[in-house]
C-alpha positions as CSV (number, residue, x, y, z in Angstrom):
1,X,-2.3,7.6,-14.3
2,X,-3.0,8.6,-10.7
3,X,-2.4,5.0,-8.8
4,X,-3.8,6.6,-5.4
5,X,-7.5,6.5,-6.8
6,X,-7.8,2.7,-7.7
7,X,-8.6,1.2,-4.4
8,X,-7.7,-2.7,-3.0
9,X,-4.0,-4.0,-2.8
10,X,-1.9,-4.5,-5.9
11,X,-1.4,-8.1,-5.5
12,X,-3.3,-10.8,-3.2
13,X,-2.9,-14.4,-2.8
14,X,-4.4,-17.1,-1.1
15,X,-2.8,-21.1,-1.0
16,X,-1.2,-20.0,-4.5
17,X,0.2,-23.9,-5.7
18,X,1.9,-24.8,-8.6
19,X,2.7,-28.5,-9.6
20,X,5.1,-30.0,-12.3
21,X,4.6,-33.9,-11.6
22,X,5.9,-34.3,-8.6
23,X,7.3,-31.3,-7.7
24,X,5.6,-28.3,-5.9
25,X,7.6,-25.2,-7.2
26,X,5.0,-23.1,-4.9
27,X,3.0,-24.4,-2.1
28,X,0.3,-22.8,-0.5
29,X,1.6,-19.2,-0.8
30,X,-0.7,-16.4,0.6
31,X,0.7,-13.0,0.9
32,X,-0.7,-9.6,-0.2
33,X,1.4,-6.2,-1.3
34,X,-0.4,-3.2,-1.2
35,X,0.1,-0.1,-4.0
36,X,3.2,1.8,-4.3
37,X,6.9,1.4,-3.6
38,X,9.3,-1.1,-4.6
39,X,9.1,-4.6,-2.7
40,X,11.5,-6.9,-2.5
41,X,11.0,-10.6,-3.5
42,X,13.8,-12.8,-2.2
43,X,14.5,-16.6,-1.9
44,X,17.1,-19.4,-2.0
45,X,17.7,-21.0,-5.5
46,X,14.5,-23.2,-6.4
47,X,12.3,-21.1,-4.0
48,X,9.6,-20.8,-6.7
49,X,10.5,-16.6,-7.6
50,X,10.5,-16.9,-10.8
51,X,7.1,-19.3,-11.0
52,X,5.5,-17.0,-8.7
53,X,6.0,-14.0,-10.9
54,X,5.1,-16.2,-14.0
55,X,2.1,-17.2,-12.3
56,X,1.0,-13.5,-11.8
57,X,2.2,-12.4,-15.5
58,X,-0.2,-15.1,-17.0
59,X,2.7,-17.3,-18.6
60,X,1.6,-20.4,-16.4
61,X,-1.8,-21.3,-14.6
62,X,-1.8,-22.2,-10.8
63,X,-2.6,-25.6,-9.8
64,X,-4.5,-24.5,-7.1
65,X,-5.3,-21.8,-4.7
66,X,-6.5,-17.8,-5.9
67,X,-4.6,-14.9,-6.6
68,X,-5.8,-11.2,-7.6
69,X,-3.6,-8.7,-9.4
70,X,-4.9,-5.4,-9.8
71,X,-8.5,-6.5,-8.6
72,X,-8.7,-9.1,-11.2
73,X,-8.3,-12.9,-11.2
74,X,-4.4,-14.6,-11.6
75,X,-6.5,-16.9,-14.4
76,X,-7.9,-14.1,-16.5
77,X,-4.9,-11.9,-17.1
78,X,-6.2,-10.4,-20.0
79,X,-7.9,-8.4,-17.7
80,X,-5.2,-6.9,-16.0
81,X,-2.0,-6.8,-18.1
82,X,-2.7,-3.7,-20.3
83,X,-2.0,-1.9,-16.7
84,X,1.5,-4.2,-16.1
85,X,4.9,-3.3,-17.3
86,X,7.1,-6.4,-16.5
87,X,11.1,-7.5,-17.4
88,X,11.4,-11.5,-17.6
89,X,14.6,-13.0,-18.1
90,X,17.0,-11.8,-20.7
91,X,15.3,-8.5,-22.3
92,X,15.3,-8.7,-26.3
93,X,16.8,-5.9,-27.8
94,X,17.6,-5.5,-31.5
95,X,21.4,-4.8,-31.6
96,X,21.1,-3.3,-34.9
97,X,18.4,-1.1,-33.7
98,X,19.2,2.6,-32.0
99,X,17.6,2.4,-28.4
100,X,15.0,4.7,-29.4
101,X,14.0,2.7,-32.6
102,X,13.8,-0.3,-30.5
103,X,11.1,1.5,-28.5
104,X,9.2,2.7,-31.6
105,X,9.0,-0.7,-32.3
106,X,7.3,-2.1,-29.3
107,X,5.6,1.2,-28.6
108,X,3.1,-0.4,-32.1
109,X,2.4,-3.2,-29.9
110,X,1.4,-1.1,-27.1
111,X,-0.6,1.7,-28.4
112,X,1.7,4.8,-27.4
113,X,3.1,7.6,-29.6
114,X,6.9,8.9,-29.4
115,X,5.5,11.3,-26.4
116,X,5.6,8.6,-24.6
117,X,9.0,7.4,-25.8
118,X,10.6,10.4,-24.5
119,X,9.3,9.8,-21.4
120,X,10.4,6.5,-20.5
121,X,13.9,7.2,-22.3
122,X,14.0,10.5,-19.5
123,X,12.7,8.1,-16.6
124,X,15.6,5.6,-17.3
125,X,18.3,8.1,-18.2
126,X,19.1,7.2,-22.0
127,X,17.7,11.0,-23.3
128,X,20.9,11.9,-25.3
129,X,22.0,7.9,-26.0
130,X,19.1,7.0,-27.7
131,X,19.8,7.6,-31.2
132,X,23.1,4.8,-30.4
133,X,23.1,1.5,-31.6
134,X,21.5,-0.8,-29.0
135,X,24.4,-2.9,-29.6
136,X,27.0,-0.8,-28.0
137,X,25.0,0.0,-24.7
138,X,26.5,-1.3,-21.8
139,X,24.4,-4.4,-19.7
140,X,23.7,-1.6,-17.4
141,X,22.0,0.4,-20.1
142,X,20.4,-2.3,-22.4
143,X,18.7,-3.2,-18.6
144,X,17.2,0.0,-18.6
145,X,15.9,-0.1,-21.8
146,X,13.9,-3.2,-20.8
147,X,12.8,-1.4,-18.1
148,X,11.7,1.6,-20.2
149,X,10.2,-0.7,-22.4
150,X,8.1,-2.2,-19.6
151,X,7.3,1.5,-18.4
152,X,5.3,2.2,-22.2
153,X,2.2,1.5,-21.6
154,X,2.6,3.6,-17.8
155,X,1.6,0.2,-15.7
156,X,0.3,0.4,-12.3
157,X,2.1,-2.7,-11.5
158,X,5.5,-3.5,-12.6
159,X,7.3,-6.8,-12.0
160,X,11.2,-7.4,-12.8
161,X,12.8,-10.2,-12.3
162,X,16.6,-9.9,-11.7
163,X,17.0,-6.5,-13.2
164,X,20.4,-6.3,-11.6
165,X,21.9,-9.7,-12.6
166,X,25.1,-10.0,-14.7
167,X,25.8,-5.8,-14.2
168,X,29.0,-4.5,-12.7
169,X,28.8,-2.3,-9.6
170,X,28.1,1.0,-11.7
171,X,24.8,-0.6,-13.2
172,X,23.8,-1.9,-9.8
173,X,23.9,1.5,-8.6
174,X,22.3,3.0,-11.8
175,X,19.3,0.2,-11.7
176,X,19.0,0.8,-7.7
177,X,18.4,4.2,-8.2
178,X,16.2,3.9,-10.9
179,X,13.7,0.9,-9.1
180,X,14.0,4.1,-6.0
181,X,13.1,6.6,-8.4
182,X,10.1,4.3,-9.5
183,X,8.5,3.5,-6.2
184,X,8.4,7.2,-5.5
185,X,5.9,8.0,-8.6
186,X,3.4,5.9,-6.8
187,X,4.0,3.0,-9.1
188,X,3.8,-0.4,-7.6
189,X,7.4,-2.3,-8.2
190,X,7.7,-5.8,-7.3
191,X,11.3,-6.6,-7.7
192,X,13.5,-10.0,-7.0
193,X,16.9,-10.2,-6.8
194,X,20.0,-12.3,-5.0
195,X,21.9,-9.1,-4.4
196,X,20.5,-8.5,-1.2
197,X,22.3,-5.0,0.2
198,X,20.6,-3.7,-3.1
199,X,17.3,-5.3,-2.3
200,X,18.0,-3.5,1.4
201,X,19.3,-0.3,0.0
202,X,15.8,0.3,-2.9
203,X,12.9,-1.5,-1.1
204,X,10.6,-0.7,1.5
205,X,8.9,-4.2,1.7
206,X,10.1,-7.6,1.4
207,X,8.7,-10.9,0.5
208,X,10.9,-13.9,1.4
209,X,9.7,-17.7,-0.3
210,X,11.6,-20.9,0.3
211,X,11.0,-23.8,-1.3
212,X,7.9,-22.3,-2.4
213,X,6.4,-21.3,1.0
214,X,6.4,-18.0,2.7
215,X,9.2,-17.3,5.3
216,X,8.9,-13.6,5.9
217,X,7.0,-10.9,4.3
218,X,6.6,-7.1,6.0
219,X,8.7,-3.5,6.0
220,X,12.2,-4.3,5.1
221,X,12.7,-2.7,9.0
222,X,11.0,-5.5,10.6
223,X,13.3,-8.0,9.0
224,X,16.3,-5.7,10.0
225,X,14.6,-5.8,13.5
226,X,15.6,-9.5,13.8
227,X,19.3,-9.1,13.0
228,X,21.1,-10.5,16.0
229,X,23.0,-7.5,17.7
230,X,25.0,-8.4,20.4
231,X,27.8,-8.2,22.7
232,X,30.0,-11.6,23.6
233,X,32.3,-10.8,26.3
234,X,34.9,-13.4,27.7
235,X,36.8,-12.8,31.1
236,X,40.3,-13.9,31.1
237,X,39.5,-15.6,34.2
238,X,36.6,-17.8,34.0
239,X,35.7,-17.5,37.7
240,X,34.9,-13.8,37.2
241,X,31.8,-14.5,34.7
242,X,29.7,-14.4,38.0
243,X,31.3,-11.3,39.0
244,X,30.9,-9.9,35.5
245,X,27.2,-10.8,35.4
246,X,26.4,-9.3,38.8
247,X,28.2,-6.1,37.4
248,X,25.9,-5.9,34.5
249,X,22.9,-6.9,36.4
250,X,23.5,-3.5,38.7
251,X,23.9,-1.3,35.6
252,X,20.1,-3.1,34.4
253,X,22.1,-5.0,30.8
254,X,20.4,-7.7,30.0
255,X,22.8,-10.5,29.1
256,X,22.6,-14.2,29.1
257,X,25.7,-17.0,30.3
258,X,27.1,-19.5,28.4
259,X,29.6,-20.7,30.7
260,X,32.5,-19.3,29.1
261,X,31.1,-15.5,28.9
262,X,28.1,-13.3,28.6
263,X,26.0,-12.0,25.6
264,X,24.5,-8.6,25.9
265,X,22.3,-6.7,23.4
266,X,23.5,-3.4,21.6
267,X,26.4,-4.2,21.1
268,X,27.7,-1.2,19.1
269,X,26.1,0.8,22.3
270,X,27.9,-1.2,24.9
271,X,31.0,-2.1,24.1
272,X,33.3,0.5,25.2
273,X,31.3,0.8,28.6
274,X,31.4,-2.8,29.3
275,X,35.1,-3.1,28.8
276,X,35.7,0.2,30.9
277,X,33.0,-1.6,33.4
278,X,35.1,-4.9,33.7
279,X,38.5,-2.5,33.8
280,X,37.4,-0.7,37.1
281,X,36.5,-3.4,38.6
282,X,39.5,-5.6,38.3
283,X,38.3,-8.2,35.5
284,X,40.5,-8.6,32.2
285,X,38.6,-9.4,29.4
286,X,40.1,-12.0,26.8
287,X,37.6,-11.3,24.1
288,X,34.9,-8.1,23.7
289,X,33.5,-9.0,20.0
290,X,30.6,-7.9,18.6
291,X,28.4,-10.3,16.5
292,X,26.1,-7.9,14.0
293,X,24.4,-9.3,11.4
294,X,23.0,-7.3,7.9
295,X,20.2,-8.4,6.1
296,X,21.9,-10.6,4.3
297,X,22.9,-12.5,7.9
298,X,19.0,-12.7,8.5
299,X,17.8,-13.7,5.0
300,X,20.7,-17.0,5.5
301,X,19.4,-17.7,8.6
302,X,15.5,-17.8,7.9
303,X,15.9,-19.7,4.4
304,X,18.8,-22.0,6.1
305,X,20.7,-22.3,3.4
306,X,24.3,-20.5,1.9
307,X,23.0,-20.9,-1.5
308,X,21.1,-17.7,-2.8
309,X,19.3,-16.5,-5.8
């Protein structure tokens, strides 16, 4: 299917809400992801992920507020779900079954013939360890055999919710490059994880929700773009902070004072020529540290919290 011809973006919501009681799982969410590529949908434990992507899937109604998938209403999925592969929660595989015979058997469901098999079995790398017991597959493997599964009917839209959790490093890295290999068909992935340098290292946009509302959502760059990257430098002798700053003031570094040293940006960049700079001119520096944070560092500090899911 040839994605690039539908037009409109693949998912768009306005005020999304869901309510249990007294609880609001999702409040007032509007975001919009437009086709192809693998986005990243990331919050704190209890940010409303997983009743976001129910919401979309059909399996629960929205208390308030619209939402589009595909073009088509969040409250009539029927319309859209012949066109989205997704992977909820544990996949359900038939241990008995060869991997390939559990495909025949939910290829039925979805209308496709064993052409189709072989493809998705090639797209997830299990050609030659499909004819195995699904029982003896690693987690890493019986993961992408969900995923191939979700891949039979060749959605537009895919949706996976923690394809990565549980899996040792090796399946990380065979699911990363798999979700990489995905976006690049033109498919539209929305994936959401808590293993954030995978979510850095596979998407190109991200969607972060906390406690149900929006916190940041844009090219995985522009989130990198708010990592703090800077350079604390402490003199030895606290009287030559003013010298220090005049020095850096000359040499057109931005810094700030904090009373007991400075903070300058690009810190990677600067670090060897601001000690070198304080050197020469007779100051001895106690501490030269830089303070770089990842995007893990950025994601704690929007959601506030230590706790991630």
């Amino acid at each position: 299917m040839d994605t690039n011809t539908v037009r409109g973006p693949a998912i768009e919501l306005h005020g999304l809400t869901k309510q249990f009681g007294d609880f609001t799982a999702v409040n007032d969410l509007s975001v919009g992801v437009e086709r192809g590529g693998v986005v990243g949908l990331l919050g704190p434990n209890g940010a409303g992920k997983s009743t976001t992507i129910r919401m979309l899937l059909g399996l629960i109604a929205p208390t308030s507020g619209s939402g589009m998938v595909l073009g088509h209403d969040v409250t009539r999925p029927s319309a859209y779900m012949r066109r989205v592969g997704a992977l909820v929660e544990t996949p359900a595989i038939y241990p008995k079954l060869s991997g390939r015979d559990n495909l025949r058997t939910l290829a039925v469901l979805a209308g496709v013939g064993d052409e189709r098999i072989d493809e998705v079995l090639d797209i997830v790398d299990l050609t030659g360890r499909d004819g195995d017991r699904a029982g003896g597959y690693s987690l890493g493997m019986k993961q992408r055999l969900a995923i191939a599964a979700a891949l039979l009917k060749d959605p537009e839209l895919v949706i996976l919710d923690e394809p990565t959790n549980g899996l040792d490093p090796a399946g990380i890295v065979e699911i990363r490059e798999l979700l990489i290999r995905l976006g690049q068909t033109g498919k539209t992935i929305i994936v959401s994880s808590h293993l954030l340098a995978e979510i850095q290292a596979a998407c190109d946009r991200l969607i972060i929700i906390e406690r149900g509302s929006l916190v940041f959502e844009g090219p995985t760059h522009e989130l990198l773009d708010k990592a703090r990257n800077e350079l604390v430098v402490v003199p030895e002798d606290r009287s030559h902070i003013t010298k220090l700053a005049a020095l850096l003031d000359e040499h057109n570094i931005d810094f700030a004072t904090n009373g007991v040293g400075l903070r300058a940006p690009g810190a990677t960049a600067r670090s060897a020529f601001v000690n070198r700079l304080a050197f020469d001119n007779g100051i001895t520096l106690r501490e030269v540290r830089a303070e770089v944070e990842d995007l893990e560092d950025v994601f704690l500090r929007l959601t506030s919290t230590k706790e991630v899911n």
